[in-house]
N, C-alpha and C positions, 0 to 999 in steps of 0.2 A: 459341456455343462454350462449352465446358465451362470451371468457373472452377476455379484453382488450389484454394482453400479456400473451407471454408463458413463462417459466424459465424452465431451465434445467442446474441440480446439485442444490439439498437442502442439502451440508451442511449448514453449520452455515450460512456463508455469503449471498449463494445461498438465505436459507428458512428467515434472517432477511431483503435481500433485497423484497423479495416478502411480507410480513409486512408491509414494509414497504410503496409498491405500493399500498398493500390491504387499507390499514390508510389512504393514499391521493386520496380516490375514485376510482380505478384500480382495476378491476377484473383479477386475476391470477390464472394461469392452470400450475401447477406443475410436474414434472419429473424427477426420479431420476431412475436409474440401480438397484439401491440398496433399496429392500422391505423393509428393517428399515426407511430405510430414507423417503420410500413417507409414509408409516405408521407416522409414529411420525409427517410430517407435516400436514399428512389430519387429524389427531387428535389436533394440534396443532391450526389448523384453522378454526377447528366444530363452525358451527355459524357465517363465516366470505363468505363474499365473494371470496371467494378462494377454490381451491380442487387438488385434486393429479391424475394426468394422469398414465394409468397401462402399457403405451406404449409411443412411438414417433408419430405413428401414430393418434392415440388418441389425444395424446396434440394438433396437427396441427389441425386435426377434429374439436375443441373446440377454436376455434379462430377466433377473426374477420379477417377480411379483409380490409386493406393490413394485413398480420398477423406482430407481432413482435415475434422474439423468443431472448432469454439473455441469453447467456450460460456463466454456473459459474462453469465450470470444472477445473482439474487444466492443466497448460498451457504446447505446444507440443503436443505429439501424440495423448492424450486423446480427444485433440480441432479436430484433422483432424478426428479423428474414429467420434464424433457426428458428425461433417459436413458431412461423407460420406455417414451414414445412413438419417442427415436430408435434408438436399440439395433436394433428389427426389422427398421428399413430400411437397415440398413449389412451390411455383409460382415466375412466374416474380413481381417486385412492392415489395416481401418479403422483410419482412428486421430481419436479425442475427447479433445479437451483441455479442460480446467476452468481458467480460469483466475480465477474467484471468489476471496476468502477463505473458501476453506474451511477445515475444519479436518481436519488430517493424518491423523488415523482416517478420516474420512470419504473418504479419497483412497485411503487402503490399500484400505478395504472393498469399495470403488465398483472398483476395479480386480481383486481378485480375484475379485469377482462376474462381470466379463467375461473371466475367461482363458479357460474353455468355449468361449466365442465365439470366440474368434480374434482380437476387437476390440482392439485397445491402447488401452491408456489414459495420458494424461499431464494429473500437476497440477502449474499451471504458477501462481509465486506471477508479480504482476502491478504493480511499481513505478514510481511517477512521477505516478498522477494522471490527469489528463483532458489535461493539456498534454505530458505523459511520454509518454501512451497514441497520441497522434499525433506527436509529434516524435522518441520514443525510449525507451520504458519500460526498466525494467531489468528482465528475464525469468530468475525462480528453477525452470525446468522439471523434473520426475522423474516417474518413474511404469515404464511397460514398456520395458524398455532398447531391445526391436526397434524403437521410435517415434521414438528417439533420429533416424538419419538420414532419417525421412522429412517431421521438423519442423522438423532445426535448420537446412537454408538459409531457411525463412520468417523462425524467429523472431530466428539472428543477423541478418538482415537488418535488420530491425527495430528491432530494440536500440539502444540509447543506446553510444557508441563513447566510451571511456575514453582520457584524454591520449593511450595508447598507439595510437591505434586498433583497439584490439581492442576487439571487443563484449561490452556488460556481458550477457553469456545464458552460460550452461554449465552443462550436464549435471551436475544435484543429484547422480544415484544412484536406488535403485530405491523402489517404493512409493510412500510420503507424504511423501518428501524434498523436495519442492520446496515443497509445501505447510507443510513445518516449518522449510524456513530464513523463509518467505516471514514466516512467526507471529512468527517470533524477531525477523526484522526489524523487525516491526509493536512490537515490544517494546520493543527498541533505542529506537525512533523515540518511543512515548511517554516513556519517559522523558530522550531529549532533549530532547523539548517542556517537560516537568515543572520541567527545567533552567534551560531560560530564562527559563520564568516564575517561578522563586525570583530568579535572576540580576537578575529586573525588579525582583521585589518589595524585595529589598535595595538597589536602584538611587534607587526610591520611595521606603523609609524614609530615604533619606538626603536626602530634600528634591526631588530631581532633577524637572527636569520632564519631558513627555513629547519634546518634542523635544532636549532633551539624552539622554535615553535612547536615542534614536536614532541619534543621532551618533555614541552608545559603540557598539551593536550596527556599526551602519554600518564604523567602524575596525577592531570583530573582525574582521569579515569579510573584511577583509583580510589576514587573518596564518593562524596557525594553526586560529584555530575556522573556519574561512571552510564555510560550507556554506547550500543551499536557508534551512534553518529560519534560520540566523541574518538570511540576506537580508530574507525576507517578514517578522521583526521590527521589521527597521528600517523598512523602508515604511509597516507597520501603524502604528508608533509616530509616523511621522512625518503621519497623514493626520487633518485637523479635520472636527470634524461642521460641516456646512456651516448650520445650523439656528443652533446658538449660538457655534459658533468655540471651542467647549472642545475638547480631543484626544478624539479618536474612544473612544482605549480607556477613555478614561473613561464614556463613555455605553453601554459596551456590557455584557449582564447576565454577570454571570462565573459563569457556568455551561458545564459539561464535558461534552460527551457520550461514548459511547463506541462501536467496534462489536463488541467482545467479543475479537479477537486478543489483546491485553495481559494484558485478564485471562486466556486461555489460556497466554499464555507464563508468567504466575505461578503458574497451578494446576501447569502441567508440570514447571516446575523444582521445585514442594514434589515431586510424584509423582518426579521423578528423582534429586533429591538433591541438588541444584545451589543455590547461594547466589546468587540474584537479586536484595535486597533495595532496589536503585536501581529494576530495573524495577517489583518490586509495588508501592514505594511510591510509583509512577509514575500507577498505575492507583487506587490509592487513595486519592490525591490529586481524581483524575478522581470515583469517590466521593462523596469528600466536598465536593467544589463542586456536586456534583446536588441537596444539601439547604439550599439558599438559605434558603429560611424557618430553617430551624432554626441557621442560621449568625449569620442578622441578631438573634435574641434571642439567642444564646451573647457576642454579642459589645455587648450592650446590659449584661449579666449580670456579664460579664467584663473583667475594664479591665487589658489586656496596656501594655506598656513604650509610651510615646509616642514617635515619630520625631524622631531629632536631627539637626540638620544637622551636617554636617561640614565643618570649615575648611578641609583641604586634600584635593579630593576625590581628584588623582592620588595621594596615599596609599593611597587607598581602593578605587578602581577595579581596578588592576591583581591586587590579592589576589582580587578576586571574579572577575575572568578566568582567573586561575588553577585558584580552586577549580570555574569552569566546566568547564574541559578537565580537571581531574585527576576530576572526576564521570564525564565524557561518556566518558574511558579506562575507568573504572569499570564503565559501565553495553555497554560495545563484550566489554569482558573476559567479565562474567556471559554474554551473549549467546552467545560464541564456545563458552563452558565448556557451554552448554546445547545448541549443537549437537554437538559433540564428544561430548555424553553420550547423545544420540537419536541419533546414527553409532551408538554402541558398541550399545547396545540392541538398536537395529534390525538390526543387521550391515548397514549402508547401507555402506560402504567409500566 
């Protein structure tokens, strides 16, 4: 029997998103390059409404009509090699989703290269992670507005459901829309993290250990800052290396990596005019923890203020929470001002 949608690339994300389809009534036809990987999902999915395609051709073969296909490769050149192999074997009314981090040019491009076709195109930004990607990502879709009703009962389906019960997925707008909040977001999100690791660092100069650190994060979490990053703070904080019983974050090499979103959210707000300076100096941070060697002499060289303890630390704590949330408002602001201003550009409405 023909399956509702197609996916292509089962990694993690790829083979939890299809789970995921499979659990909310969605029949899915799987494809990956790589024989481990449709192996391990068609074993993964024995018994389920789901199966593993040995080709491209194949997966199109086994689809309804109009077909969906979701590609979960990683974003660039990998996106254009599937579309150039998929593209021939789909029809007009198709419709291919990107759900990589791409980047939002590349979403415009990729989509008005198939209007000729017939083919719809939707880039869909892709939140939550490997546990989000099966339990309920948060879905920033845009692209060819026709694609709109023939993806949004999958992918509201799928979505992470908001206090309200409504689902977190709804129609960006047209073009690279989905793909530019999804950046922005990724933007946001660095410099939340950037946040709480200043938030730590001033937690540390003040003597604190790591399990009191924890117990602060722990209590944010409760009030206003309460969200994912502050959670997985306090667990991190709270977990010893089992080796010597020192706090884990201490044994661990403090180094940042990145996957390039941030820094595009910072080039695009220089290009649009927009004051982002929480998010770049988010990514810049990220930066400058990549040059360890050059950090550990700067700071042999350099003899910055020594850490004082503090007498009464509930004086002290609650200003740094504060100035946590009056940042994290900060950095939500530039965010929103950056997409407001790619609306206006783009004529996205």
């Amino acid at each position: 029997q023909a399956s509702h949608i197609g996916l292509i690339g089962l990694g993690v994300m790829g083979e939890n998103l299809a789970l995921n389809l499979e659990r909310n009534g969605f029949s899915v036809t799987g494809f990956d390059l790589d024989d481990n990987k449709r192996n391990s999902f068609a074993k993964r999915t024995e018994g389920l409404n789901a199966c593993a395609a040995n080709t491209l051709k194949d997966l199109v073969a086994n689809l309804q009509l109009p077909r969906r296909v979701w590609l979960m490769v990683p974003a660039g050149a990998p996106v254009d090699a599937v579309l150039k192999e998929l593209t021939p074997l789909l029809n007009a009314g198709d419709v291919v989703i990107d759900g990589g981090n791409t980047l939002y040019r590349d979403t415009q491009r990729r989509m008005e290269s198939l209007e000729g076709t017939g083919i719809l195109y939707v880039g869909s930004g892709v939140s939550g992670g490997e546990e989000g990607a099966l339990n309920g990502p948060a879905l920033m879709p845009g692209g060819s507005a026709q694609a709109w009703p023939l993806v949004r009962p999958f992918l509201q389906a799928i979505a992470a459901k908001a206090d309200d019960g409504q689902p977190c997925c709804e129609w960006m707008g047209p073009g690279g829309a989905g793909h530019f909040v999804k950046m922005v977001h990724n933007g946001i999100e660095y410099a939340d993290m950037q946040m709480i690791c200043e938030a730590y660092a001033l937690m540390k100069g003040l003597g604190m250990t790591a399990q009191q650190k924890s117990a602060v994060f722990r209590e944010w979490g409760q009030g206003e800052l309460s969200s994912y990053l502050i959670d997985i703070t306090a667990d991190i904080l709270s977990h010893e290396d089992p080796e010597t019983g020192n706090a884990l974050v201490d044994m661990i090499l403090d180094t940042a990596e990145q996957k390039g979103t941030g820094k595009w959210t910072s080039q695009i707000a220089l290009d649009m005019g927009v004051s982002a300076p929480t998010i770049a100096d988010a990514v810049f941070a990220r930066t400058m923890s990549a040059v360890q060697p050059e950090r550990v002499v700067a700071s042999k060289l350099l003899k910055g203020p020594q850490p004082q303890a503090v007498q009464n630390l509930q004086e002290v704590l609650p200003k740094i929470k504060k100035a946590l949330l009056a940042a994290k408002i900060c950095a939500y602001a530039q965010g929103f001002a950056l997409i407001k201003a790619g609306d206006t550009e783009h004529d996205w409405q």
